[in-house]
FILOPA-776804 format. One record per residue: residue number from 1; residue in one letter; x, y, z of N, C-alpha, C in turn. Coordinates in steps of 0.05 Angstrom, whole numbers, plus 5000, padded with zeros to 4 digits. Last residue first. Example, Ala and Ser with C-alpha at 12.3 -4.5 7.8 and 13.67 -1.06 7.14 Angstrom:
% FILOPA-776804
+-----+------+------+------+------+------+------+------+------+------+------+
: seq : type :   nu :   nv :   nw :  cau :  cav :  caw :   cu :   cv :   cw :
+-----+------+------+------+------+------+------+------+------+------+------+
:   2 :    S : 5257 : 4955 : 5142 : 5273 : 4979 : 5143 : 5258 : 5001 : 5157 :
:   1 :    A : 5264 : 4886 : 5156 : 5246 : 4910 : 5156 : 5264 : 4934 : 5156 :
+-----+------+------+------+------+------+------+------+------+------+------+
//
This chain:
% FILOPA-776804
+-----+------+------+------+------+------+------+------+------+------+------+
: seq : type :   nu :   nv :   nw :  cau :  cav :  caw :   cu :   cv :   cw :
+-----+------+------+------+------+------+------+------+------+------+------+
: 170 :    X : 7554 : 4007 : 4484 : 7561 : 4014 : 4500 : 7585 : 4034 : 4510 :
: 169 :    X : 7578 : 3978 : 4430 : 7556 : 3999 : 4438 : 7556 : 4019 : 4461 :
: 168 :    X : 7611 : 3944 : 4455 : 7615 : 3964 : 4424 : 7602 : 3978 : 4429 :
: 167 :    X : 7572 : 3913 : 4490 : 7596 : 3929 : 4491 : 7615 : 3947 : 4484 :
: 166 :    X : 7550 : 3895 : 4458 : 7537 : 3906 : 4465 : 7552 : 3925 : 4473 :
: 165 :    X : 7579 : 3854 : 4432 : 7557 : 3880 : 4409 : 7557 : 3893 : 4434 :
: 164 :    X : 7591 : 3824 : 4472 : 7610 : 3848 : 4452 : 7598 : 3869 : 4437 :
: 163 :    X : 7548 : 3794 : 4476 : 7560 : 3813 : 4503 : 7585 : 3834 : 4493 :
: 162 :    X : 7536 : 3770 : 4429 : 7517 : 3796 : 4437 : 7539 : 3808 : 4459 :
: 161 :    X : 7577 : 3733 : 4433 : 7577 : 3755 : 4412 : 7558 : 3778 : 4420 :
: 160 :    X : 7572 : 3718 : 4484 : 7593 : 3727 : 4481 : 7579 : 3748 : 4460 :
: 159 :    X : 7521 : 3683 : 4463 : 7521 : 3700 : 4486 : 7542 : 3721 : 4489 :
: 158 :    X : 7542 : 3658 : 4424 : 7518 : 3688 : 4420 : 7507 : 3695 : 4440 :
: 157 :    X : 7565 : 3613 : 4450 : 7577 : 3638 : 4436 : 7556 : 3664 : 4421 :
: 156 :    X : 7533 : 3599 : 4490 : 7547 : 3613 : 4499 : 7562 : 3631 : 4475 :
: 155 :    X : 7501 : 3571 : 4445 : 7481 : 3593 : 4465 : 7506 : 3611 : 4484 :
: 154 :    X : 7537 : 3540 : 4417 : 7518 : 3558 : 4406 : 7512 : 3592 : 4436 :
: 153 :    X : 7532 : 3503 : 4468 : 7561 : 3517 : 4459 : 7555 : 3539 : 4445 :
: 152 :    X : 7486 : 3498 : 4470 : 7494 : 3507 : 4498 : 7520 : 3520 : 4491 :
: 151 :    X : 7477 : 3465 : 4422 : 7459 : 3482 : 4431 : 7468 : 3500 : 4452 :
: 150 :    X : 7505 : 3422 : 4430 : 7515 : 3442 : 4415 : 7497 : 3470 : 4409 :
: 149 :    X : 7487 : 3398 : 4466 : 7514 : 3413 : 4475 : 7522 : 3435 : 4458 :
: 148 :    X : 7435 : 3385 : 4457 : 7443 : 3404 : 4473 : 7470 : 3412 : 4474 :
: 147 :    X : 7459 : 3355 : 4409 : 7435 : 3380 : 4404 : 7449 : 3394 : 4431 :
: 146 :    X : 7480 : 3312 : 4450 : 7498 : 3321 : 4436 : 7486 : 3350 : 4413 :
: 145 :    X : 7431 : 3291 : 4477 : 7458 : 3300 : 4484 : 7475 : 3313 : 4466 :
: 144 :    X : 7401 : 3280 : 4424 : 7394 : 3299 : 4441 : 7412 : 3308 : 4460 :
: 143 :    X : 7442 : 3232 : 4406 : 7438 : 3259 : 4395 : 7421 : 3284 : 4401 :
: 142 :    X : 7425 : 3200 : 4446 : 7460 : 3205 : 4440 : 7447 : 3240 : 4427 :
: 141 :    X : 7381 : 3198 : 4447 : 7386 : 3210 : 4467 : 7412 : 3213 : 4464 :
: 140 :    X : 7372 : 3169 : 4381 : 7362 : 3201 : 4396 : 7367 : 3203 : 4419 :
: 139 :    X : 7400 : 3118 : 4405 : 7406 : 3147 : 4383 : 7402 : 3171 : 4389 :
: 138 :    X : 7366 : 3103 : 4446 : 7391 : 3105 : 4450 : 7402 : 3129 : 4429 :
: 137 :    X : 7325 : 3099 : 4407 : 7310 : 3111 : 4434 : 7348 : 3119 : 4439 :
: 136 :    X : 7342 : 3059 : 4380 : 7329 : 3084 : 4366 : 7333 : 3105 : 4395 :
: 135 :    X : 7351 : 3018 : 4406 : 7372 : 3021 : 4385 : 7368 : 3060 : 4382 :
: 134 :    X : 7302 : 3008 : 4423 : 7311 : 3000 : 4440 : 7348 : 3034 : 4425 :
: 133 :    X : 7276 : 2998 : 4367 : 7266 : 3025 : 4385 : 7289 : 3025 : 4407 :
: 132 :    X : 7308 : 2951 : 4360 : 7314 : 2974 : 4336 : 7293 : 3001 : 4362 :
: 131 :    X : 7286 : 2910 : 4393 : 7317 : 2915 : 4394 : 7328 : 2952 : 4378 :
: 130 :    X : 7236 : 2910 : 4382 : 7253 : 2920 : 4410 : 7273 : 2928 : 4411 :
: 129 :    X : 7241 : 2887 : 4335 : 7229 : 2923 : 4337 : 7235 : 2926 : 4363 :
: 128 :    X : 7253 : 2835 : 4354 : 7276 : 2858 : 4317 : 7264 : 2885 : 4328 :
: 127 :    X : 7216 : 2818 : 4382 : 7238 : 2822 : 4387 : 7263 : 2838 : 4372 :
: 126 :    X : 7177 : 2823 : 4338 : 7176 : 2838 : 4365 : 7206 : 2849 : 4378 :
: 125 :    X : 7196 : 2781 : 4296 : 7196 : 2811 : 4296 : 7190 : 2826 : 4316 :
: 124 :    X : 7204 : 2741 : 4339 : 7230 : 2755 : 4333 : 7221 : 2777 : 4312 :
: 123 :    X : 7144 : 2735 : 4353 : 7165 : 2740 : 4373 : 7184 : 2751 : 4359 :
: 122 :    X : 7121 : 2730 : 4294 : 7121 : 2754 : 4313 : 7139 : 2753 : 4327 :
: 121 :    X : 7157 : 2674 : 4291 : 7161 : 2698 : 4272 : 7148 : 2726 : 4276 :
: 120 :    X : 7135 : 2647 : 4326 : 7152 : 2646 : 4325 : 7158 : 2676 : 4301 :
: 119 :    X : 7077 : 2648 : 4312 : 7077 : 2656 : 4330 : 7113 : 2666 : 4334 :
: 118 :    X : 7095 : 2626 : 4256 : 7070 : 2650 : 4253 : 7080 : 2664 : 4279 :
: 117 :    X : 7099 : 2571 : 4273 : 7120 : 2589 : 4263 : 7106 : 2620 : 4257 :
: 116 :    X : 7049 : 2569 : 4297 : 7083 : 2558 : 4311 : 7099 : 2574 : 4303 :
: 115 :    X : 7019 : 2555 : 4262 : 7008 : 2579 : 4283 : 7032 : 2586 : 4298 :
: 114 :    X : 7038 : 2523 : 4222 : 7043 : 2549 : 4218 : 7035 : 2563 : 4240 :
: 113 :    X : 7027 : 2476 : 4259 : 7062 : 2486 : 4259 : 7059 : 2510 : 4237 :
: 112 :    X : 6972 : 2475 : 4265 : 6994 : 2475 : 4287 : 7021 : 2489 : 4274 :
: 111 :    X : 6968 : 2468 : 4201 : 6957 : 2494 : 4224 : 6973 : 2502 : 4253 :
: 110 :    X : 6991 : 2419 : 4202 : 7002 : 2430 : 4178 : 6992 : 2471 : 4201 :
: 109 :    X : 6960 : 2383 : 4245 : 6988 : 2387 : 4242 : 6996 : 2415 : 4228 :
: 108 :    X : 6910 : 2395 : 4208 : 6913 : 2411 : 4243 : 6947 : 2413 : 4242 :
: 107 :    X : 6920 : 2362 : 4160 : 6912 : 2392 : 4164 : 6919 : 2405 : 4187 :
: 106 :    X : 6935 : 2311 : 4178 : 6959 : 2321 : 4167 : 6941 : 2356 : 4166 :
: 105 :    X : 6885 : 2309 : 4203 : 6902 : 2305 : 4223 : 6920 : 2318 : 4211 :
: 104 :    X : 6860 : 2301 : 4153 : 6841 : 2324 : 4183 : 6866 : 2324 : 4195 :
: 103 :    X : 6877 : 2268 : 4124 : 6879 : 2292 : 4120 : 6869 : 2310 : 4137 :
: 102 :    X : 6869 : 2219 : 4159 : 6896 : 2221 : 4155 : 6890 : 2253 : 4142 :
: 101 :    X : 6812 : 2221 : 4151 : 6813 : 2225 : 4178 : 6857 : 2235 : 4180 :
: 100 :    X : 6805 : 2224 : 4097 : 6790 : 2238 : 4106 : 6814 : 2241 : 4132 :
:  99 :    X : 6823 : 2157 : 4103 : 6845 : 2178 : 4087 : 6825 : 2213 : 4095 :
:  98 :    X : 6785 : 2131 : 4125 : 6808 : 2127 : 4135 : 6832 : 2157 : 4126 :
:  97 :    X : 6747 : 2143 : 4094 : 6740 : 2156 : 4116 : 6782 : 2157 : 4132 :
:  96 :    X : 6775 : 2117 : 4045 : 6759 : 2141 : 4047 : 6752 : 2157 : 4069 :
:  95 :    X : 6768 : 2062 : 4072 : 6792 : 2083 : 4056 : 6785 : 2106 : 4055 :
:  94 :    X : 6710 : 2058 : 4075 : 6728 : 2047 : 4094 : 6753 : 2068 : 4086 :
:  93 :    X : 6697 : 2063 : 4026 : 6674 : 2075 : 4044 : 6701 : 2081 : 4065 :
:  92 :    X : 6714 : 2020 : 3999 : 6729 : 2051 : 3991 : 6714 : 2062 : 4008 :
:  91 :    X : 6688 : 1976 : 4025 : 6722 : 1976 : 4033 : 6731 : 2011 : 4019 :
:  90 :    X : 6635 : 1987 : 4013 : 6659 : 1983 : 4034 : 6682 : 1986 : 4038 :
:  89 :    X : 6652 : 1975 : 3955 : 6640 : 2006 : 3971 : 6647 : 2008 : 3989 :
:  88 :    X : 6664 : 1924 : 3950 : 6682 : 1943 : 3946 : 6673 : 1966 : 3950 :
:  87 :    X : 6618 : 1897 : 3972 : 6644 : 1895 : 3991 : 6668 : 1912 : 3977 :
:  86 :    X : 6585 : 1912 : 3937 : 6577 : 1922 : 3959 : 6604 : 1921 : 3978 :
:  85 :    X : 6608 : 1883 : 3889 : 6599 : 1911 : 3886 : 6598 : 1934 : 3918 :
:  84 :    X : 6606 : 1836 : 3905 : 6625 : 1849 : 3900 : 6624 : 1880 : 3906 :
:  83 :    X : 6551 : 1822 : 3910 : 6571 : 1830 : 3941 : 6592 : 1838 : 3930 :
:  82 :    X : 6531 : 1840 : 3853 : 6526 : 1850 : 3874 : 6538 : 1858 : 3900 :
:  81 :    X : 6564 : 1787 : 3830 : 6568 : 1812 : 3832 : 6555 : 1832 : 3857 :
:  80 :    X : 6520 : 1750 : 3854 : 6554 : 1749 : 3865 : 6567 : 1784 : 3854 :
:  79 :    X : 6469 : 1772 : 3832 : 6477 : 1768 : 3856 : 6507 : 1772 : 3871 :
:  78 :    X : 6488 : 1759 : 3773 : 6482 : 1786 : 3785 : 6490 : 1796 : 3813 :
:  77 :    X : 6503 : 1696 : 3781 : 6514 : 1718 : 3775 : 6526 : 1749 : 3779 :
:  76 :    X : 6451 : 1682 : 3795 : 6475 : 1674 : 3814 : 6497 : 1705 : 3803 :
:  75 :    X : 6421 : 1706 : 3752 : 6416 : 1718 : 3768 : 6441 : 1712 : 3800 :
:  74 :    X : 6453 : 1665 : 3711 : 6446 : 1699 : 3712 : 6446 : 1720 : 3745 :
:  73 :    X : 6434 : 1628 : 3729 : 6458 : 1622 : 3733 : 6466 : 1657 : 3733 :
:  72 :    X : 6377 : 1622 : 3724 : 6386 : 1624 : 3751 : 6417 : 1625 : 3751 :
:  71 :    X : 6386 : 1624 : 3661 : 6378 : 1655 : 3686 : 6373 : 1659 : 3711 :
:  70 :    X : 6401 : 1581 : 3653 : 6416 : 1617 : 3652 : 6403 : 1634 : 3658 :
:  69 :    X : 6358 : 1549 : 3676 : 6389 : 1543 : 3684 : 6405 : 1569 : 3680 :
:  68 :    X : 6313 : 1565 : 3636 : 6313 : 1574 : 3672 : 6344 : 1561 : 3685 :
:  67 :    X : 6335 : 1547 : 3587 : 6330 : 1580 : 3599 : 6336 : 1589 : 3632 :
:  66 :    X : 6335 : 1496 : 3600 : 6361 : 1512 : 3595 : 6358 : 1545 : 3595 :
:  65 :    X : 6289 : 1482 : 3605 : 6309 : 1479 : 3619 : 6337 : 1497 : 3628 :
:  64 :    X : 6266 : 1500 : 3549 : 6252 : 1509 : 3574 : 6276 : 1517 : 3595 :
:  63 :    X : 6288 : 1463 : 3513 : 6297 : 1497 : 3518 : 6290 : 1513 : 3539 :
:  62 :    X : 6268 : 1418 : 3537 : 6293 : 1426 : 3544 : 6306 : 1452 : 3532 :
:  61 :    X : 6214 : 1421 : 3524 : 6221 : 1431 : 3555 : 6255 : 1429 : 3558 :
:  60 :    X : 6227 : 1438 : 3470 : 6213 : 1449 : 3487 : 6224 : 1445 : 3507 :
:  59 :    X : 6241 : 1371 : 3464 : 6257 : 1399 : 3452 : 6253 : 1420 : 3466 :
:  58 :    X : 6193 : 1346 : 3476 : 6223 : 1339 : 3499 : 6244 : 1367 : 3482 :
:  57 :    X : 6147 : 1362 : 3454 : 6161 : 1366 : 3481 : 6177 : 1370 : 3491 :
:  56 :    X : 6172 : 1347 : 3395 : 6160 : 1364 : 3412 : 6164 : 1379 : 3419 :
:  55 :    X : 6186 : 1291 : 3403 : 6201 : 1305 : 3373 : 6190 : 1338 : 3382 :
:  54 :    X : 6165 : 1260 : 3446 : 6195 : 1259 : 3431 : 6196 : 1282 : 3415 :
:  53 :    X : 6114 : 1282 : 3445 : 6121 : 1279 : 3461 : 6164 : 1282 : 3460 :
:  52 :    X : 6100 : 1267 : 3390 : 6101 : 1294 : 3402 : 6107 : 1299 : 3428 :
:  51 :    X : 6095 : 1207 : 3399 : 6115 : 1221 : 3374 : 6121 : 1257 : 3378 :
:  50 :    X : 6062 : 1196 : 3439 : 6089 : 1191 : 3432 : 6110 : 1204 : 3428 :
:  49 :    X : 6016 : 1219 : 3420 : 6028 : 1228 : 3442 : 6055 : 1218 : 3451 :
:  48 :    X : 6011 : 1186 : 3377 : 6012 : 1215 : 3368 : 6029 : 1227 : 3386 :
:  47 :    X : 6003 : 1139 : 3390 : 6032 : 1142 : 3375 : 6032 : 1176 : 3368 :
:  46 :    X : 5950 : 1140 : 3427 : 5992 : 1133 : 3432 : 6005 : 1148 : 3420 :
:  45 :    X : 5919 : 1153 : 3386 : 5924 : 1181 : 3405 : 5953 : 1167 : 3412 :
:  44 :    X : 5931 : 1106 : 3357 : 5939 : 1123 : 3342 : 5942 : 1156 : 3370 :
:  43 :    X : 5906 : 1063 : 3396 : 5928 : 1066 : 3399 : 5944 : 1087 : 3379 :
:  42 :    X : 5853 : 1096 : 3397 : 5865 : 1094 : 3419 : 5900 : 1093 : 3417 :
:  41 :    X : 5835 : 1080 : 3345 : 5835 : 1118 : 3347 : 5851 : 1118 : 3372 :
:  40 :    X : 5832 : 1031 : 3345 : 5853 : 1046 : 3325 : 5858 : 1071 : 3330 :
:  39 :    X : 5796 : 1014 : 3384 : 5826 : 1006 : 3393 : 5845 : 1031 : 3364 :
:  38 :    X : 5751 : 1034 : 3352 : 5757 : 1059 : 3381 : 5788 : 1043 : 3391 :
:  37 :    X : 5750 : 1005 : 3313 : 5759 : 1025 : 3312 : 5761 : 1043 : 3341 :
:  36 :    X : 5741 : 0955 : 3344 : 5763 : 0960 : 3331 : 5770 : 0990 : 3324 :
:  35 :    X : 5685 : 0969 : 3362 : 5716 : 0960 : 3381 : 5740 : 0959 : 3361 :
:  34 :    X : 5643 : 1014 : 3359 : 5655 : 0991 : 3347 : 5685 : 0984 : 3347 :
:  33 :    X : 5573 : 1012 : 3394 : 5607 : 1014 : 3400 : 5617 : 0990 : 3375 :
:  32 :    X : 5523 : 1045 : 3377 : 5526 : 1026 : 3381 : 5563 : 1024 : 3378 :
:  31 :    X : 5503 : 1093 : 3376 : 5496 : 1086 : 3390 : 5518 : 1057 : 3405 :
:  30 :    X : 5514 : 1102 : 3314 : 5519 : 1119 : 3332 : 5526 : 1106 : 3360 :
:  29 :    X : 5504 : 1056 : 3269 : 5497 : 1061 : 3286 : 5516 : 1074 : 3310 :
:  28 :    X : 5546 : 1070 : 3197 : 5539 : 1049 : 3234 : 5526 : 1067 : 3253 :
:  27 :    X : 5510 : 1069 : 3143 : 5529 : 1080 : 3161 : 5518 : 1067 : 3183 :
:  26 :    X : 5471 : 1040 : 3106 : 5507 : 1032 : 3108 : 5516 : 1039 : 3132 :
:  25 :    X : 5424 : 1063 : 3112 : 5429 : 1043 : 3120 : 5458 : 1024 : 3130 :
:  24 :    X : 5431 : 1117 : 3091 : 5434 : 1118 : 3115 : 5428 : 1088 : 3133 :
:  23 :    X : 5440 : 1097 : 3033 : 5458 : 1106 : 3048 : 5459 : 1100 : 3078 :
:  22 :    X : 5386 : 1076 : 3038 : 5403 : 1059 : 3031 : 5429 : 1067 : 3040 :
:  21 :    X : 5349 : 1117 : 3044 : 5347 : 1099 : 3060 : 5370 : 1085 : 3062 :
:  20 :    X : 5359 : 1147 : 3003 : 5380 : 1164 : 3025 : 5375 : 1141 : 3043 :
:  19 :    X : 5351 : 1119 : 2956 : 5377 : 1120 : 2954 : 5384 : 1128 : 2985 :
:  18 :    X : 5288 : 1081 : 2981 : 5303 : 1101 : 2960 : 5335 : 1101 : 2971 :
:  17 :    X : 5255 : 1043 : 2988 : 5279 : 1030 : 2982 : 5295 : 1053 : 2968 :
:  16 :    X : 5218 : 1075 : 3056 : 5221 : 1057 : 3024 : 5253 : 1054 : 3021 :
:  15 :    X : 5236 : 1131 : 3081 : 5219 : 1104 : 3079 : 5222 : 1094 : 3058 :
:  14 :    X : 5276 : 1158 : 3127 : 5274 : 1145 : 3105 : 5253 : 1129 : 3109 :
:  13 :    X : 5260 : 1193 : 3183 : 5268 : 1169 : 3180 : 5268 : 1171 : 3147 :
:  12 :    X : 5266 : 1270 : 3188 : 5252 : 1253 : 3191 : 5260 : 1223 : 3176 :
:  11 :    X : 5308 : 1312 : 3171 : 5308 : 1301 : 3194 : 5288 : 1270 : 3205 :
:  10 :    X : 5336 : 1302 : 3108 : 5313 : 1311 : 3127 : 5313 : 1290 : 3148 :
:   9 :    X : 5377 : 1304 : 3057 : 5366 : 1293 : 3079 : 5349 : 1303 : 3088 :
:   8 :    X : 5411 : 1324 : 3022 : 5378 : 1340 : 3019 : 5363 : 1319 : 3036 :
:   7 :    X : 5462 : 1313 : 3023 : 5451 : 1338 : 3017 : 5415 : 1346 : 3030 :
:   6 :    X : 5444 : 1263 : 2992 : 5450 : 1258 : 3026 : 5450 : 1291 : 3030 :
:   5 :    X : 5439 : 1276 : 2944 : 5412 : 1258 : 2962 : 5412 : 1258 : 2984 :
:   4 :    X : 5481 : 1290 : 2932 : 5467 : 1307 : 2935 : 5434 : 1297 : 2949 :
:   3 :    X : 5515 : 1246 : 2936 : 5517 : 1263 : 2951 : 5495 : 1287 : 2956 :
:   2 :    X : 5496 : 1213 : 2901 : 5491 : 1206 : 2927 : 5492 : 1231 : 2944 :
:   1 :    X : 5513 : 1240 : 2856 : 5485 : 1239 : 2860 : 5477 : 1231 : 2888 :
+-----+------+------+------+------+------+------+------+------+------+------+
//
C-alpha cells in the first residue's frame, strides 16, 4: 500500500499526516551529506578497484603482454629471416653470375678449339685434295702420254695398212 502511495506521488509537498508525508519524511535529505555512507560507497569503489584490478586487469594486461612480446618476437623473427632470405639471394645472385661467367668462357674456349679444329680439318682436307689433283693431274698426263703413243703407234700402223691397200691397188 505504501508503495502504491509512493506510486502516485506528485510533484507538489505533502500536507498533513498522510502516508506519502510520512514516507517522504523517512527518506534523507538529498541535499544534505551522510558521512558514513559516502565512507561505505568510497571504501567499497576500493575493494571493487582492487579486486578487478587483481582478478581482471592484471590477467588482461598480461595477455596483453605476452601478445605484444610474440609478435615483437614474430616480427624479430620475420625480420631475421628476411636477411637470411636476402643474404642467400645474394650469395646465389653472386654464384650465378660467377657460374654464367665460367660458362661464357668454357663456351668461347669450347668455339675457339672447334674453329681450331674446323680450321685444322680444312687445311688437311685441302691439303688431301692437293695432294689427290696433284696425284690426278700426274695420272692423266702419264696416261695422255701413253694415249698418244698409242695413238701414234695406231696412226703409223694404218698408215702402213692404208700404204699397202693402196699399193694393192695401185
Amino acid at each position: 500500500m505504501a508503495l502504491l502511495e509512493l506510486a502516485n506521488l506528485t510533484l507538489r509537498s505533502p500536507e498533513g499526516d498522510g502516508p506519502v508525508a510520512r514516507i517522504l519524511a523517512q527518506m534523507p535529505d538529498p541535499m544534505r551529506p551522510d558521512l558514513p555512507a559516502i565512507l561505505f560507497v568510497i571504501v567499497l569503489l576500493v575493494v571493487l578497484y582492487l579486486y578487478l584490478r587483481v582478478v581482471f586487469f592484471k590477467p588482461i594486461t598480461q595477455v596483453m603482454d605476452d601478445r605484444e612480446r610474440d609478435l615483437s618476437a614474430g616480427g624479430d623473427a620475420k625480420a631475421q629471416a628476411a636477411a637470411q632470405l636476402d643474404a642467400r639471394q645474394k650469395d646465389y645472385q653472386g654464384r650465378l653470375k660467377d657460374l654464367r661467367a665460367q660458362a661464357f668462357a668454357r663456351r668461347k674456349a669450347l668455339a675457339d678449339a672447334a674453329g681450331k679444329d674446323k680450321q685444322l680439318l680444312l687445311d688437311e682436307a685441302r691439303t688431301k685434295a692437293q695432294a689427290e689433283r696433284q696425284a690426278a693431274v700426274t695420272a692423266l698426263k702419264s696416261q695422255q702420254a701413253e694415249a698418244r703413243q698409242n695413238l701414234l703407234a695406231q696412226v703409223d700402223a694404218l698408215s702402213e695398212s692404208m700404204a699397202q691397200t693402196l699399193l694393192k691397188q695401185a
